[in-house]
N, C-alpha and C positions, 0 to 999 in steps of 0.2 A: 504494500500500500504506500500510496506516494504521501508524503504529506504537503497540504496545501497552505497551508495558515499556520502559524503562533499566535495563542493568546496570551499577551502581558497582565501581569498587577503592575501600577502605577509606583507607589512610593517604597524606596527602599529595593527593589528590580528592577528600574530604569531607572532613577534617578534617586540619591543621596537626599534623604529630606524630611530626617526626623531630627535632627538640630534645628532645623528652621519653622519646622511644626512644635515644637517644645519652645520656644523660643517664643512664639505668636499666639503659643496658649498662653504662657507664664505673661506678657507683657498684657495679655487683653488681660488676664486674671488680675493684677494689677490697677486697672482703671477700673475695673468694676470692685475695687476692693477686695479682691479674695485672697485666698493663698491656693496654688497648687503645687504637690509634692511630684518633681522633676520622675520619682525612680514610678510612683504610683501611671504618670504618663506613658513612661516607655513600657512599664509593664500592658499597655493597652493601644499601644502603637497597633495601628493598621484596620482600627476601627474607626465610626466616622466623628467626628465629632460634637455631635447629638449623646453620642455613646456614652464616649469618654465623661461626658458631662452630666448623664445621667447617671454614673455610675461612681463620681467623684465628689460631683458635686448637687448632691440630690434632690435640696433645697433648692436651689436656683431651676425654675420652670417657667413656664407660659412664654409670653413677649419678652421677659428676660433673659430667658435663653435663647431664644431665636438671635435677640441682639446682642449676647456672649458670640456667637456661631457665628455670624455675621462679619462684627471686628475681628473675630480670631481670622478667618480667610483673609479677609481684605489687609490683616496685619501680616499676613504670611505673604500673599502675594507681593507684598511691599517689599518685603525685608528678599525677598529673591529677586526680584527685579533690580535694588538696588546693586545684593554682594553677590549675584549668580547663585547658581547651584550648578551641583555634579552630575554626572553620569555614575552609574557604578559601572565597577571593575568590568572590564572586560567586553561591554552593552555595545559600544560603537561598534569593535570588531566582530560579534553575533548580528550583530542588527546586519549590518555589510555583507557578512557571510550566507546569512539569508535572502539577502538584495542579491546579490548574484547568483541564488537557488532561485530566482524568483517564487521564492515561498512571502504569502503576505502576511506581516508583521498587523497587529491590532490591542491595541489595551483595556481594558476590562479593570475598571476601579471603583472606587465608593469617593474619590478627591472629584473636587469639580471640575467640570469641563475648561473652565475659565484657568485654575491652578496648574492644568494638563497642561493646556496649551501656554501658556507664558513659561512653563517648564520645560517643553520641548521645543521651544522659539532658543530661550538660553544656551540649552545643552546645543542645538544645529543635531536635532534627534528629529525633526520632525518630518523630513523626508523619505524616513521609511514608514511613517505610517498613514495609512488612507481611509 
C-alpha cells in the first residue's frame, strides 16, 4: 500500500511552542490577577486551553474565561510574531523528504487556525502544506 498523506499535531511536532504557550498563559494569568503553576501547565501541554483552565483554574468560568482564552492566544501570537518560533528537530528535512515522495503533508490540531498559520509563515513550513 502506497501511502498518500501524513497527518500532523501542531505544537510540539512541527513546531517548538510550549515556552511560548506557558509564557502567554502565565502573563495573561497575571493581568487577570491569578497565579498559574508553570510544572501544573506542562503537565497538561497539548490540551486546548479551555482545558487547561478548566482544570487549573476552576473558579474562573462564563465571559471570564472566554476572555482569559482570548488574551492568552492573542498574547501568544504576539510574543511569536515578535521573537519567532522553531521548527522541531529534524520537521524541515521530513516535510522535504515527503515533498519529493509527493506524499501530502496536513495538520490536525486543537491550536487555532490563526496560531497555525502565523506559525508556519515564521518557520517558511508553510509550503508543504495544502
Amino acid at each position: 500500500m502506497k501511502i498518500k498523506a501524513v497527518i500532523f499535531d501542531f505544537d510540539e511536532v512541527i513546531i517548538k511552542s510550549y515556552t511560548e504557550h506557558a509564557q502567554a498563559f502565565l502573563e495573561t494569568a497575571k493581568k487577570f490577577s491569578l497565579k498559574l503553576d508553570k510544572k501544573a501547565l506542562y503537565k497538561r501541554f497539548g490540551k486546548s486551553a479551555k482545558e487547561i483552565l478548566q482544570e487549573l483554574l476552576p473558579d474562573l468560568r462564563g465571559s471570564k474565561r472566554k476572555r482569559f482564552v482570548k488574551e492568552k492566544e492573542i498574547s501568544y501570537r504576539e510574543i511569536i510574531s515578535k521573537k519567532g518560533i522553531k521548527a522541531t528537530n529534524n520537521t524541515r528535512e521530513l516535510l522535504e523528504f515527503l515533498k519529493n515522495k509527493k506524499i501530502k503533508c496536513a495538520i490536525s490540531s486543537s491550536a487555532s487556525i490563526k496560531n497555525i498559520m502565523i506559525a508556519l509563515k515564521k518557520t517558511k513550513l508553510k509550503k508543504y502544506f495544502k
